[in-house]
PDB file of N, CA, C and O in Angstrom:
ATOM      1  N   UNK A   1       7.023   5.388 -12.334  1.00  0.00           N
ATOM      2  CA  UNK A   1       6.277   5.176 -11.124  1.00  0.00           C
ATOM      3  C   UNK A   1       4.917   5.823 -11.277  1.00  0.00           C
ATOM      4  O   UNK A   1       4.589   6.572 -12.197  1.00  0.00           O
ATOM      5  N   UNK A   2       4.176   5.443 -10.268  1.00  0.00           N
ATOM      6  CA  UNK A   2       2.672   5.816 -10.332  1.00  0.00           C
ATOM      7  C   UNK A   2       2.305   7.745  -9.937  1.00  0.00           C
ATOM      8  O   UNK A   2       3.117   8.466  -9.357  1.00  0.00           O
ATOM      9  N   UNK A   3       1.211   8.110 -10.329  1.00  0.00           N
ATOM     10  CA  UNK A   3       1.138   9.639 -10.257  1.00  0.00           C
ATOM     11  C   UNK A   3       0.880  10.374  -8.770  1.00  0.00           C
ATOM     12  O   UNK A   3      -0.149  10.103  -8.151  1.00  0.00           O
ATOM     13  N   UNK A   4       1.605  11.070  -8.368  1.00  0.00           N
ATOM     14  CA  UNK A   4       1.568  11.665  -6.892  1.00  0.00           C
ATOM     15  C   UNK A   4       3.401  11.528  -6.687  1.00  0.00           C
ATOM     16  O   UNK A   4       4.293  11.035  -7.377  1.00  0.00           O
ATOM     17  N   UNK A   5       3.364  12.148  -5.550  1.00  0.00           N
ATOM     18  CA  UNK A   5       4.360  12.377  -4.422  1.00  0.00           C
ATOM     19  C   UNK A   5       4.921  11.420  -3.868  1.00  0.00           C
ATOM     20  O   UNK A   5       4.410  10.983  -2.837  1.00  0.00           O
ATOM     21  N   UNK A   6       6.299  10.736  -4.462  1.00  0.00           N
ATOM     22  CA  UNK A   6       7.236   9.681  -3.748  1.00  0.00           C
ATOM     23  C   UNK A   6       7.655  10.415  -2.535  1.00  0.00           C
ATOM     24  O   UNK A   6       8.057  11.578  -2.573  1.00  0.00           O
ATOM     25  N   UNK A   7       7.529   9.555  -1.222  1.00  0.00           N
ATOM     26  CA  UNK A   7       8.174   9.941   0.230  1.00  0.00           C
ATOM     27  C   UNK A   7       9.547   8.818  -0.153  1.00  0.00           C
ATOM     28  O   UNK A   7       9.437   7.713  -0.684  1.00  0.00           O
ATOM     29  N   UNK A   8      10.511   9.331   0.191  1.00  0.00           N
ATOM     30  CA  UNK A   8      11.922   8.157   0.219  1.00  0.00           C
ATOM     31  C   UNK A   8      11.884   8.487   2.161  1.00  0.00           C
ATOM     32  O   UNK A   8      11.713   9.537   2.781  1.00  0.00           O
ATOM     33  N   UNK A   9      12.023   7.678   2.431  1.00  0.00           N
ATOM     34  CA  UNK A   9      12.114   7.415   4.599  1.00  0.00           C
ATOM     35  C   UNK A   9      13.557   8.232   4.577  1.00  0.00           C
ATOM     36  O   UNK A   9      14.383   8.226   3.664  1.00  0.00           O
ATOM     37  N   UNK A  10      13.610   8.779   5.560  1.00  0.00           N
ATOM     38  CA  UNK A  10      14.888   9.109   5.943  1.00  0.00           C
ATOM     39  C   UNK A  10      15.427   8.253   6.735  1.00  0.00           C
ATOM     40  O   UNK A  10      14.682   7.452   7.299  1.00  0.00           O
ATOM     41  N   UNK A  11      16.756   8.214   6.956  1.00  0.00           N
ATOM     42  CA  UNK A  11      17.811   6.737   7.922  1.00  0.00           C
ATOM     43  C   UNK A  11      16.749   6.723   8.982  1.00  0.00           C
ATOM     44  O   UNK A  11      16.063   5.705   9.072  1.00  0.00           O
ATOM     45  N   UNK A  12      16.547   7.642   9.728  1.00  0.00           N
ATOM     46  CA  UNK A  12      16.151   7.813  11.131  1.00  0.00           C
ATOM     47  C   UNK A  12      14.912   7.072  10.970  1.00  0.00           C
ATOM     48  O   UNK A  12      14.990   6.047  11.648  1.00  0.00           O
ATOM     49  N   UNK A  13      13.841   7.153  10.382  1.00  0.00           N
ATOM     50  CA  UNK A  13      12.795   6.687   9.952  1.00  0.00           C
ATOM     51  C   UNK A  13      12.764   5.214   9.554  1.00  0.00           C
ATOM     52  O   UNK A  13      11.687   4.666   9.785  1.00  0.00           O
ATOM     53  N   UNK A  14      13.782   4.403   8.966  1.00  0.00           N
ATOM     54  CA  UNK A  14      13.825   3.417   8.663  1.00  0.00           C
ATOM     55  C   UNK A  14      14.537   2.746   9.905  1.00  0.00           C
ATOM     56  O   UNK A  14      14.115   1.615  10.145  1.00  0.00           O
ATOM     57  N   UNK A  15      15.337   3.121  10.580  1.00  0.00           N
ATOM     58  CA  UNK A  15      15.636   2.399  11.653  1.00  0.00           C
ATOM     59  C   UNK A  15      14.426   2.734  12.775  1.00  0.00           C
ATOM     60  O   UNK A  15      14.166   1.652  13.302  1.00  0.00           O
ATOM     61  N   UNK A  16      13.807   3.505  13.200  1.00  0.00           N
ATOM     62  CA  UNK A  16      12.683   3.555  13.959  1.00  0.00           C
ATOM     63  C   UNK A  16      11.601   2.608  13.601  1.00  0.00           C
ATOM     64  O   UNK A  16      10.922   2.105  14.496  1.00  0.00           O
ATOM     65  N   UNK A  17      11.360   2.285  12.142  1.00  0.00           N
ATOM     66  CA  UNK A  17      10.790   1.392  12.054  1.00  0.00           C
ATOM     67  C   UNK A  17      11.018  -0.036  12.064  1.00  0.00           C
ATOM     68  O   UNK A  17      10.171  -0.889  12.332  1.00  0.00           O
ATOM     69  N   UNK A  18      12.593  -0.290  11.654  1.00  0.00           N
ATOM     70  CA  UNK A  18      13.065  -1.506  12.431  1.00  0.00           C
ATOM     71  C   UNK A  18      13.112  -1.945  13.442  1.00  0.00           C
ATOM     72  O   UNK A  18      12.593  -3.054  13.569  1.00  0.00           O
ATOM     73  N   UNK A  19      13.586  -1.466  14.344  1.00  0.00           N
ATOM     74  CA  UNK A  19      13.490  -1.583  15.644  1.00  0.00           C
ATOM     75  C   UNK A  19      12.096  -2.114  16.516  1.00  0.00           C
ATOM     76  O   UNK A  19      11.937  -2.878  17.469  1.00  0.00           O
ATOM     77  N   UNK A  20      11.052  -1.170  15.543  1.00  0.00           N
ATOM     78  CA  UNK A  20       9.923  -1.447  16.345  1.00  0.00           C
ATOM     79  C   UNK A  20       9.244  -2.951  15.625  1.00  0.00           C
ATOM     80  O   UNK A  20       8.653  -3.658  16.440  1.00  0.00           O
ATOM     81  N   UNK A  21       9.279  -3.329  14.566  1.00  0.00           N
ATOM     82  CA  UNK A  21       9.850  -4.802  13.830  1.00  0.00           C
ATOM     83  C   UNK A  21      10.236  -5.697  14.324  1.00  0.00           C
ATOM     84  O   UNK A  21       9.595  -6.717  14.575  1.00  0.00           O
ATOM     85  N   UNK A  22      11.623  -5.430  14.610  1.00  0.00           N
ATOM     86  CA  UNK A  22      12.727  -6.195  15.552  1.00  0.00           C
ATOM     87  C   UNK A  22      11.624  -6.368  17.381  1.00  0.00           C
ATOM     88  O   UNK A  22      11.564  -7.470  17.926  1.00  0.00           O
ATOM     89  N   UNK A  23      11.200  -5.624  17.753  1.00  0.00           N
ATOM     90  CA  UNK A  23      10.579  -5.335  19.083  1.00  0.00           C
ATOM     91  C   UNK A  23       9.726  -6.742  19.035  1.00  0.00           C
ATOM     92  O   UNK A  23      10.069  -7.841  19.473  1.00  0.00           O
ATOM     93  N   UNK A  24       8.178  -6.267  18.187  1.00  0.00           N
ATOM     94  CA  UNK A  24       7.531  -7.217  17.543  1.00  0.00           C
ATOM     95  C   UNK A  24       7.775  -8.653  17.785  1.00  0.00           C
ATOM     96  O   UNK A  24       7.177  -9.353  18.602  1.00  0.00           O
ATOM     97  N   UNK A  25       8.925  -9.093  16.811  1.00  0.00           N
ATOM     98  CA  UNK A  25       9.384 -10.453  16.650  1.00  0.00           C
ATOM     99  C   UNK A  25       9.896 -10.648  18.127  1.00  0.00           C
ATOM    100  O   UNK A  25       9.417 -11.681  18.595  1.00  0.00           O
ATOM    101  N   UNK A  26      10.708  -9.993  18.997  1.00  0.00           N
ATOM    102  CA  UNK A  26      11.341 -10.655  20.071  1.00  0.00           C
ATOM    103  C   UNK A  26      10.356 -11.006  20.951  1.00  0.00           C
ATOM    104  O   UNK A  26      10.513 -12.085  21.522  1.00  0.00           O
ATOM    105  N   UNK A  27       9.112 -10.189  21.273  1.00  0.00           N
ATOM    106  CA  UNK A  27       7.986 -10.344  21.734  1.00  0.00           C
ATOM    107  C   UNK A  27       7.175 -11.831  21.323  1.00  0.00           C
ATOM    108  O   UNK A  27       6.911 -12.790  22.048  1.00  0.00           O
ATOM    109  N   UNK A  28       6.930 -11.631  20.028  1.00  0.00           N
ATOM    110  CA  UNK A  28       6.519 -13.181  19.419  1.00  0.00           C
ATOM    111  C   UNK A  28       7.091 -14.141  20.115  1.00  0.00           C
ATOM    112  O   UNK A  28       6.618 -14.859  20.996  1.00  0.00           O
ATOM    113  N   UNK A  29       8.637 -14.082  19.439  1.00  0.00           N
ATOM    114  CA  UNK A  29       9.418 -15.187  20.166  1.00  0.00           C
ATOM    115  C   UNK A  29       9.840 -15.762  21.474  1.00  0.00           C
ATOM    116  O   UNK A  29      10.773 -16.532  21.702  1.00  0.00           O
ATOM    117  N   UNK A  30       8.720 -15.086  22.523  1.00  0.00           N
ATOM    118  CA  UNK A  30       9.055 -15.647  24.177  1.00  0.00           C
ATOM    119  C   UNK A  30       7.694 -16.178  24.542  1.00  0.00           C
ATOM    120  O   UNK A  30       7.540 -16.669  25.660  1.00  0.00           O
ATOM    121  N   UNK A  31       6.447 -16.106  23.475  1.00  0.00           N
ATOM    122  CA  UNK A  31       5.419 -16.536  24.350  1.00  0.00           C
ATOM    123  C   UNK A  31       5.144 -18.201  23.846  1.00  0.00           C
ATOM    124  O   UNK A  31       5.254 -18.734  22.742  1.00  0.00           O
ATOM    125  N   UNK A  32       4.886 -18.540  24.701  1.00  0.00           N
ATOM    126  CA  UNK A  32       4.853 -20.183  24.189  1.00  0.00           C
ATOM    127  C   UNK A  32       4.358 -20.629  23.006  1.00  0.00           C
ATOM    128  O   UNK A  32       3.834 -19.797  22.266  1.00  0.00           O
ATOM    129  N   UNK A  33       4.417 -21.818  22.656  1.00  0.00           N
ATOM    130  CA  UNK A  33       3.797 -22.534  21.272  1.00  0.00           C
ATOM    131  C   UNK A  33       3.218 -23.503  21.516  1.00  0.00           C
ATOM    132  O   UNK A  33       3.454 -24.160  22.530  1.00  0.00           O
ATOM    133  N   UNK A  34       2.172 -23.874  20.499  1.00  0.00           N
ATOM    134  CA  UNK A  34       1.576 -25.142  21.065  1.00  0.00           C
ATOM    135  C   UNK A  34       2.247 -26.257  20.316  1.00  0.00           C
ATOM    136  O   UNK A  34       2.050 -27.321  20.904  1.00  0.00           O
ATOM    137  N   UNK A  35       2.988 -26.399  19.200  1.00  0.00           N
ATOM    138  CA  UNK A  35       3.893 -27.400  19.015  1.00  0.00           C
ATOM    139  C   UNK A  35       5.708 -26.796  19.508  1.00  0.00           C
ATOM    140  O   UNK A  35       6.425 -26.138  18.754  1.00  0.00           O
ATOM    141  N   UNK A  36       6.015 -27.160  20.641  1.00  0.00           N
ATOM    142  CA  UNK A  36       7.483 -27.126  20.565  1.00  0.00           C
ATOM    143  C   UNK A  36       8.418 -27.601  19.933  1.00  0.00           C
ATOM    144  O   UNK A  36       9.267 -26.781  19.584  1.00  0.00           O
ATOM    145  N   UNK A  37       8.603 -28.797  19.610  1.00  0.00           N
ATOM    146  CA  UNK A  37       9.406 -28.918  18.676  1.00  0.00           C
ATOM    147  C   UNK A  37       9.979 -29.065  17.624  1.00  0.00           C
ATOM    148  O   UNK A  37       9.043 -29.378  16.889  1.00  0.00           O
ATOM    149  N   UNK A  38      11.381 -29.061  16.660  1.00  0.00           N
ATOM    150  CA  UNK A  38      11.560 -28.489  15.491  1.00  0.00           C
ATOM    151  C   UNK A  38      11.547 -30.017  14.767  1.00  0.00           C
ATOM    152  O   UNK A  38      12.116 -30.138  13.683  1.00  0.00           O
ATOM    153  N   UNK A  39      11.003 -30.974  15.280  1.00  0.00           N
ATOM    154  CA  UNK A  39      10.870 -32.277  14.336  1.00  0.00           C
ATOM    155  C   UNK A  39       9.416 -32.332  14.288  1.00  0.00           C
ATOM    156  O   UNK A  39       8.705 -32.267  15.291  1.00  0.00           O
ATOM    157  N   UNK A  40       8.989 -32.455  13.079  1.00  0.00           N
ATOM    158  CA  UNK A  40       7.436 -32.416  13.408  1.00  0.00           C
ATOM    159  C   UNK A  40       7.207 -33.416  11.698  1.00  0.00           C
ATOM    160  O   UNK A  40       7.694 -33.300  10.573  1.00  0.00           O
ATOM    161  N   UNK A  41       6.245 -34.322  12.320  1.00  0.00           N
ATOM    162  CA  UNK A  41       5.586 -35.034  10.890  1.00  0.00           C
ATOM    163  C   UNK A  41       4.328 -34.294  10.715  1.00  0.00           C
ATOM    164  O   UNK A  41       4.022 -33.519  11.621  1.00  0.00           O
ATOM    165  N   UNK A  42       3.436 -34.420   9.557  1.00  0.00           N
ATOM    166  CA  UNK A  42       2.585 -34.150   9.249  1.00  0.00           C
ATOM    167  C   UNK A  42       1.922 -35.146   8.565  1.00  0.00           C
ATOM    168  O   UNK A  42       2.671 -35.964   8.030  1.00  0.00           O
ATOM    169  N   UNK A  43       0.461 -35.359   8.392  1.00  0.00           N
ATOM    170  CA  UNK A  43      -0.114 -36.477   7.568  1.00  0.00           C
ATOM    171  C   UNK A  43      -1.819 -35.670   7.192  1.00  0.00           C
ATOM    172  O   UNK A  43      -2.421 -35.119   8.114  1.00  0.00           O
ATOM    173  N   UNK A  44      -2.339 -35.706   5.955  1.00  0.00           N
ATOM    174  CA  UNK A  44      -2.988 -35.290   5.753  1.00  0.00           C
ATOM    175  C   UNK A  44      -4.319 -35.660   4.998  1.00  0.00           C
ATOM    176  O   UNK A  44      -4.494 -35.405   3.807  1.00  0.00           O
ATOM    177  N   UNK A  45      -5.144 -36.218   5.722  1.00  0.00           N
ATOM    178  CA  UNK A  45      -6.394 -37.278   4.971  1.00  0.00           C
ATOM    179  C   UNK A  45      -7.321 -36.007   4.039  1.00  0.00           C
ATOM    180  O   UNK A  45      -7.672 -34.870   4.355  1.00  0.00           O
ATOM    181  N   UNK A  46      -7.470 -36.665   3.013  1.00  0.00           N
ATOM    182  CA  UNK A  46      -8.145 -35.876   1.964  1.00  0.00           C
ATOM    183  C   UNK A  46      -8.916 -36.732   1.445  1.00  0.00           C
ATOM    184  O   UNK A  46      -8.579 -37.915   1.409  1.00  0.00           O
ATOM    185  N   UNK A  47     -10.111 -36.298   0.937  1.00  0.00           N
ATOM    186  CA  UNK A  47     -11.196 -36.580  -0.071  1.00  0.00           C
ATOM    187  C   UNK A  47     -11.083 -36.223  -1.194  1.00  0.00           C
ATOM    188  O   UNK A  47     -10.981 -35.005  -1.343  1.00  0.00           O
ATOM    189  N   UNK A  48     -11.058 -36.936  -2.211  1.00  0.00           N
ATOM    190  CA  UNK A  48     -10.971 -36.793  -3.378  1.00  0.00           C
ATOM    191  C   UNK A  48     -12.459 -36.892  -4.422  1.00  0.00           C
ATOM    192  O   UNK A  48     -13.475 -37.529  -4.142  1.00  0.00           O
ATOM    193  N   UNK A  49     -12.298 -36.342  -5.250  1.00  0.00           N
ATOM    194  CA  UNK A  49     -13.372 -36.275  -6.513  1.00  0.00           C
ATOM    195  C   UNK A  49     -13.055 -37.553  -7.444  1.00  0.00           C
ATOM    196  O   UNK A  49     -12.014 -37.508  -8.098  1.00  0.00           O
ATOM    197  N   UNK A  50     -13.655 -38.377  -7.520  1.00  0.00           N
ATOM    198  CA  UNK A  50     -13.280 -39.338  -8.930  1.00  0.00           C
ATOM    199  C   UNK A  50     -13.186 -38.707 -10.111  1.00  0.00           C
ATOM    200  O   UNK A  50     -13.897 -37.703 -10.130  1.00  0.00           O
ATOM    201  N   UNK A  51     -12.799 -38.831 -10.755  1.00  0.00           N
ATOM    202  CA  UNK A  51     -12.186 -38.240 -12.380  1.00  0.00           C
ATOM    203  C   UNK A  51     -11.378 -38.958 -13.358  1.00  0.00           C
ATOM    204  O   UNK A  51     -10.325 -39.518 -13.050  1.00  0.00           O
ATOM    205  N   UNK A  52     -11.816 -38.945 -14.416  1.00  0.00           N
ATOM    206  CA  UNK A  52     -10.828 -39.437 -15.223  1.00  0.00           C
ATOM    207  C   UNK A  52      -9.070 -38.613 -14.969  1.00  0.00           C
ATOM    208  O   UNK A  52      -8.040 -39.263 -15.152  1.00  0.00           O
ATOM    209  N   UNK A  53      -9.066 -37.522 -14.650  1.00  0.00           N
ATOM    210  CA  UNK A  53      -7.790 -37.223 -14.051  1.00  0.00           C
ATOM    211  C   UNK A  53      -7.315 -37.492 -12.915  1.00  0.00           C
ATOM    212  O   UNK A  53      -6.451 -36.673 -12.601  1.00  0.00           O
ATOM    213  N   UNK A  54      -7.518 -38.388 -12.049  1.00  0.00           N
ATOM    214  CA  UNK A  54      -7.346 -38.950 -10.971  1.00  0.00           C
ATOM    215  C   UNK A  54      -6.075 -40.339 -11.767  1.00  0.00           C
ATOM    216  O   UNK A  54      -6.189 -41.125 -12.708  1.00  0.00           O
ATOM    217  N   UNK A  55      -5.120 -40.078 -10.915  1.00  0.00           N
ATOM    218  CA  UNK A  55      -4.023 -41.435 -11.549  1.00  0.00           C
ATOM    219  C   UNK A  55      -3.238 -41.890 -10.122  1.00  0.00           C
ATOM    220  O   UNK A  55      -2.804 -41.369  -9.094  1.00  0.00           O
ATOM    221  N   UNK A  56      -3.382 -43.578 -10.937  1.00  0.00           N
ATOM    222  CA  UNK A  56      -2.314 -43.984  -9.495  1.00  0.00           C
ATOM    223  C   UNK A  56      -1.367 -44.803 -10.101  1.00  0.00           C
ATOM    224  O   UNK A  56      -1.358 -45.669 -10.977  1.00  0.00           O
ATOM    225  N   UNK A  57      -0.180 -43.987  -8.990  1.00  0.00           N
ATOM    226  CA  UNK A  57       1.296 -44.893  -9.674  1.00  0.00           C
ATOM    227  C   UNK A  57       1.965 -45.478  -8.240  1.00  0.00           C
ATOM    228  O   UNK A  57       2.305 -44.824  -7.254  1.00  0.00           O
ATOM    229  N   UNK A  58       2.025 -46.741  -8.433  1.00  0.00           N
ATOM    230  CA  UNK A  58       1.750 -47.900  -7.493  1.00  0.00           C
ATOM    231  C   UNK A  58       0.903 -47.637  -6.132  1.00  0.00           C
ATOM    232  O   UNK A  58      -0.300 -47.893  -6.196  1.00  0.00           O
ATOM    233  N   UNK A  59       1.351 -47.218  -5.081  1.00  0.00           N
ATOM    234  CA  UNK A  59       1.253 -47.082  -3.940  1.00  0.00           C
ATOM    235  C   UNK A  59       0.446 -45.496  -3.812  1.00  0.00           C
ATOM    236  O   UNK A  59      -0.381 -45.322  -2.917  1.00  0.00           O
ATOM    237  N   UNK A  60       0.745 -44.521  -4.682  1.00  0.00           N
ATOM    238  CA  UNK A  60       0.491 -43.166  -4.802  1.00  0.00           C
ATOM    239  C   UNK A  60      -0.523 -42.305  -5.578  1.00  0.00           C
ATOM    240  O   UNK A  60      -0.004 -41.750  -6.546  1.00  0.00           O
ATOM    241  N   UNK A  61      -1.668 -42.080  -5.428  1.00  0.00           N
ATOM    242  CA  UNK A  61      -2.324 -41.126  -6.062  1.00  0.00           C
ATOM    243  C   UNK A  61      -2.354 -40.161  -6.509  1.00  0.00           C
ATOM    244  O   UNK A  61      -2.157 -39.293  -5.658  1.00  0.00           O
ATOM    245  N   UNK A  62      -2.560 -39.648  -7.802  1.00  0.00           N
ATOM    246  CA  UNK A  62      -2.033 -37.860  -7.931  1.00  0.00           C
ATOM    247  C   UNK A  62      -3.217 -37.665  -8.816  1.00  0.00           C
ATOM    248  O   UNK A  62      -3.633 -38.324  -9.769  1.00  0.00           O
ATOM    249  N   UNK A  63      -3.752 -36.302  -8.091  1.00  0.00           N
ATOM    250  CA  UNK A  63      -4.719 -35.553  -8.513  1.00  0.00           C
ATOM    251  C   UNK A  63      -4.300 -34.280  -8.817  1.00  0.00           C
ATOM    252  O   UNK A  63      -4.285 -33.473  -7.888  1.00  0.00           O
ATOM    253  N   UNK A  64      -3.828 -33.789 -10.315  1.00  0.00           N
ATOM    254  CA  UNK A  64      -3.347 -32.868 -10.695  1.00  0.00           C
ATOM    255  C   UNK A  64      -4.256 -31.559 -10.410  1.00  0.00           C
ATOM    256  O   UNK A  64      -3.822 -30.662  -9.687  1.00  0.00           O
ATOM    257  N   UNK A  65      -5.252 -31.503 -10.876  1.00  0.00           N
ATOM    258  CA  UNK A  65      -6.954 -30.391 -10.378  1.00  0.00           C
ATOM    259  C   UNK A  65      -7.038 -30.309  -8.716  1.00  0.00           C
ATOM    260  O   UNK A  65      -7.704 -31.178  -8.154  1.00  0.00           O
ATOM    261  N   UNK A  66      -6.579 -29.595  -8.159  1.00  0.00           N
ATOM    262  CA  UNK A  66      -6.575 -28.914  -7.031  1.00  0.00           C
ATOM    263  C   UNK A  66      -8.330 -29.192  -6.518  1.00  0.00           C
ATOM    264  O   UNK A  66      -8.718 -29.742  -5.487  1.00  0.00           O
ATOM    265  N   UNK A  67      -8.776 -28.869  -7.125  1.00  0.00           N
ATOM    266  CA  UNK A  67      -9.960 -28.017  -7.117  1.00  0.00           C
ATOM    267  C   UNK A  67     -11.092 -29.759  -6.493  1.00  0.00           C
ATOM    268  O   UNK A  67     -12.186 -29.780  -5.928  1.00  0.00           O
ATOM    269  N   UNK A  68     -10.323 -30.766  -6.868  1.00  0.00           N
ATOM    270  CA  UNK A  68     -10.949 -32.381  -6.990  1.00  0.00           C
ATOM    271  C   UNK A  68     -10.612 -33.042  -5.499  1.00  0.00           C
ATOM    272  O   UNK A  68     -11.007 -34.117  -5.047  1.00  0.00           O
ATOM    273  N   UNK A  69      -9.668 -31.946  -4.827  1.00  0.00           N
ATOM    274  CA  UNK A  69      -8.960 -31.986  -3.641  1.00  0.00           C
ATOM    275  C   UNK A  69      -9.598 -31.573  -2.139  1.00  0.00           C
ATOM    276  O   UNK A  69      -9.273 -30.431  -1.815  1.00  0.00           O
ATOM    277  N   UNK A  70     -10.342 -32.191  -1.273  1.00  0.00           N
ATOM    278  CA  UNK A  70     -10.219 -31.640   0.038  1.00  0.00           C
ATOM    279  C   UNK A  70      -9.824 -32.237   1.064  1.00  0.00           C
ATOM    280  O   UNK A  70     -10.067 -33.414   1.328  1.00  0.00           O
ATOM    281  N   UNK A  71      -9.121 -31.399   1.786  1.00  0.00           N
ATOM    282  CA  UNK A  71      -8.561 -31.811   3.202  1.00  0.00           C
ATOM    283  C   UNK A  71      -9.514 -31.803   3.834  1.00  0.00           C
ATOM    284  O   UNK A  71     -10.278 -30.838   3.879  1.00  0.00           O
ATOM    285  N   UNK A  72      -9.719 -33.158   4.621  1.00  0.00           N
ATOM    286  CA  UNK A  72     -10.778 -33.154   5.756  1.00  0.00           C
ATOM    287  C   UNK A  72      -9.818 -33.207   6.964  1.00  0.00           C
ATOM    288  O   UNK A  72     -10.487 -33.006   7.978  1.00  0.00           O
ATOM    289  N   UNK A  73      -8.715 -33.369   7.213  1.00  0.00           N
ATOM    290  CA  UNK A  73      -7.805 -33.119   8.423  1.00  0.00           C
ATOM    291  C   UNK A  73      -6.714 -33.816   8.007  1.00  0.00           C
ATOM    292  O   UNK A  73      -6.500 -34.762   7.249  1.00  0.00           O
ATOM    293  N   UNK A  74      -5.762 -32.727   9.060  1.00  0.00           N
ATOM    294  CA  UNK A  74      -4.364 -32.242   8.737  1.00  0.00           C
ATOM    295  C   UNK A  74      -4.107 -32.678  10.316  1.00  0.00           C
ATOM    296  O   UNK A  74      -4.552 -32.142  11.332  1.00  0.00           O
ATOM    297  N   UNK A  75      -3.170 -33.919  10.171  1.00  0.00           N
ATOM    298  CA  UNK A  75      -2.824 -34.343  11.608  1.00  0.00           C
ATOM    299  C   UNK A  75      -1.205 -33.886  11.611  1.00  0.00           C
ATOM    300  O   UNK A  75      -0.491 -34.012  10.616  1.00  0.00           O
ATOM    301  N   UNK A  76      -0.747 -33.338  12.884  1.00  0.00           N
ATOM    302  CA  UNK A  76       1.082 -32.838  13.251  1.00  0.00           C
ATOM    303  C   UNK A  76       1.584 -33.887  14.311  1.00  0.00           C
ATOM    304  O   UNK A  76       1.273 -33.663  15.481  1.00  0.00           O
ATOM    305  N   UNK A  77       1.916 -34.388  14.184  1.00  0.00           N
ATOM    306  CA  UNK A  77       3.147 -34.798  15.385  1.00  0.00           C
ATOM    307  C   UNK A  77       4.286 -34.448  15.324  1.00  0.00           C
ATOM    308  O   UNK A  77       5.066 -34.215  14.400  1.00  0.00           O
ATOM    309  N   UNK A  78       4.373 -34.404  17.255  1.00  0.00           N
ATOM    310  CA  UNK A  78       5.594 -34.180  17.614  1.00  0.00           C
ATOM    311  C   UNK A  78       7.085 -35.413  17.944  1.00  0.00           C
ATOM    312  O   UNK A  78       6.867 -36.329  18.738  1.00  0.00           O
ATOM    313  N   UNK A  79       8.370 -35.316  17.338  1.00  0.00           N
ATOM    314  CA  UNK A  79       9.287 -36.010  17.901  1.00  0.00           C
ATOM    315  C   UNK A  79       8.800 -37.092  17.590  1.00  0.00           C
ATOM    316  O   UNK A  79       8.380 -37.682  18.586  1.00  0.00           O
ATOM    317  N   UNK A  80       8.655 -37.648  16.636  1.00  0.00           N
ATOM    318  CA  UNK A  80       8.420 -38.879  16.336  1.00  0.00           C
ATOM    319  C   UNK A  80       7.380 -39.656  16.726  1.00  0.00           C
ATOM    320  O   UNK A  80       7.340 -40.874  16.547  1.00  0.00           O
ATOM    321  N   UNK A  81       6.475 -38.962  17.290  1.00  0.00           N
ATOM    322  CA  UNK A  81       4.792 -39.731  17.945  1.00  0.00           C
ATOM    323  C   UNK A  81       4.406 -40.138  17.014  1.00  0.00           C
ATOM    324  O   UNK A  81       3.511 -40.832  17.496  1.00  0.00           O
ATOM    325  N   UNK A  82       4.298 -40.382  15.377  1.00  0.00           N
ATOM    326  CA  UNK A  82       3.579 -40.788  14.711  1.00  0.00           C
ATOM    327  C   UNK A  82       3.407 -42.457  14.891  1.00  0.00           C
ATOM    328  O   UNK A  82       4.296 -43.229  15.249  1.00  0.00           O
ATOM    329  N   UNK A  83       1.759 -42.861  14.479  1.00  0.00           N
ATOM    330  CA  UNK A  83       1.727 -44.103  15.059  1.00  0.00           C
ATOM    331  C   UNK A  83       2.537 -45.197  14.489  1.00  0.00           C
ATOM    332  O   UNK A  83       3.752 -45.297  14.659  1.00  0.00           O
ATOM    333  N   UNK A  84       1.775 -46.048  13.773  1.00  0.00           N
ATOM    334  CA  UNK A  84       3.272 -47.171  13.044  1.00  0.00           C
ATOM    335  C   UNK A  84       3.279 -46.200  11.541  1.00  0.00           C
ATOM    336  O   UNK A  84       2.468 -45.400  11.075  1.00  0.00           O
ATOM    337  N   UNK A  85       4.106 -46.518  11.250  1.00  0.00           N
ATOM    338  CA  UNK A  85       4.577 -45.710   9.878  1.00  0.00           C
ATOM    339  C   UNK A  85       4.480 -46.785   8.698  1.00  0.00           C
ATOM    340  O   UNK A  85       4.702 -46.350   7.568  1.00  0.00           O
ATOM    341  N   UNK A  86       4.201 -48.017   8.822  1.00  0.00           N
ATOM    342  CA  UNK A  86       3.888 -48.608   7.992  1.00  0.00           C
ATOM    343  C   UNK A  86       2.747 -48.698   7.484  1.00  0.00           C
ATOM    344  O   UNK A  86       2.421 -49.672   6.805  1.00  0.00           O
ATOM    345  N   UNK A  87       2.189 -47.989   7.660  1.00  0.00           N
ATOM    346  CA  UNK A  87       0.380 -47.889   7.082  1.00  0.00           C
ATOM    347  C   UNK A  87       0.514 -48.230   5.905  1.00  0.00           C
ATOM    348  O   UNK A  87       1.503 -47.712   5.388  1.00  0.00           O
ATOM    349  N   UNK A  88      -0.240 -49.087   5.052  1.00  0.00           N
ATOM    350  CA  UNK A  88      -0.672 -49.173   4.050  1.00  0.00           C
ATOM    351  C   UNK A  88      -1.909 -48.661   3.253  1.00  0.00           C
ATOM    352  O   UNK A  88      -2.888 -49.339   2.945  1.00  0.00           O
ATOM    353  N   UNK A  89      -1.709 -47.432   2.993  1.00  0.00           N
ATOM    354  CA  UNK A  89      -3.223 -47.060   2.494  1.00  0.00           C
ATOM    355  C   UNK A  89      -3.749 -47.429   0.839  1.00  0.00           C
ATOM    356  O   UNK A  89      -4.890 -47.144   0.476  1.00  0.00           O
TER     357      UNK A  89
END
């Protein structure tokens, strides 16, 4: 281990700090959200860089270089709101 003085917590200390942890999260968990529910789509329009590493396999594009990648918006729906799902892009 590194040079100086290891503290090990004593029980008391580690449950005082759980608790106040535990406190935390229950707090989190009562104030509202702006997406409620646990079905959620996502769809995400991006701009791409042309490149010779740019490949498409049928229907699908893959740009391995991150970096050739930007999100210009990140759309969420809820419960199935997404519009027709047959988009053809």
């Amino acid at each position: 281990m590194g040079k100086g003085q290891h503290h090990m917590p004593t029980k008391e200390e580690l449950v005082q700090h759980y608790n106040r942890v535990n406190t935390v999260l229950q707090c989190r968990a009562t104030q509202s959200r702006f997406l409620q529910s646990r079905n959620l789509n996502c769809v995400a329009l991006c701009e791409v860089i042309t490149s010779k590493d740019l490949q498409k396999h049928g229907n699908i594009w893959v740009c391995p270089i991150s970096d050739h990648v930007c999100t210009r918006f990140f759309f969420v729906y809820e419960d199935g709101q997404v519009g027709n799902a047959n988009i053809n892009t």
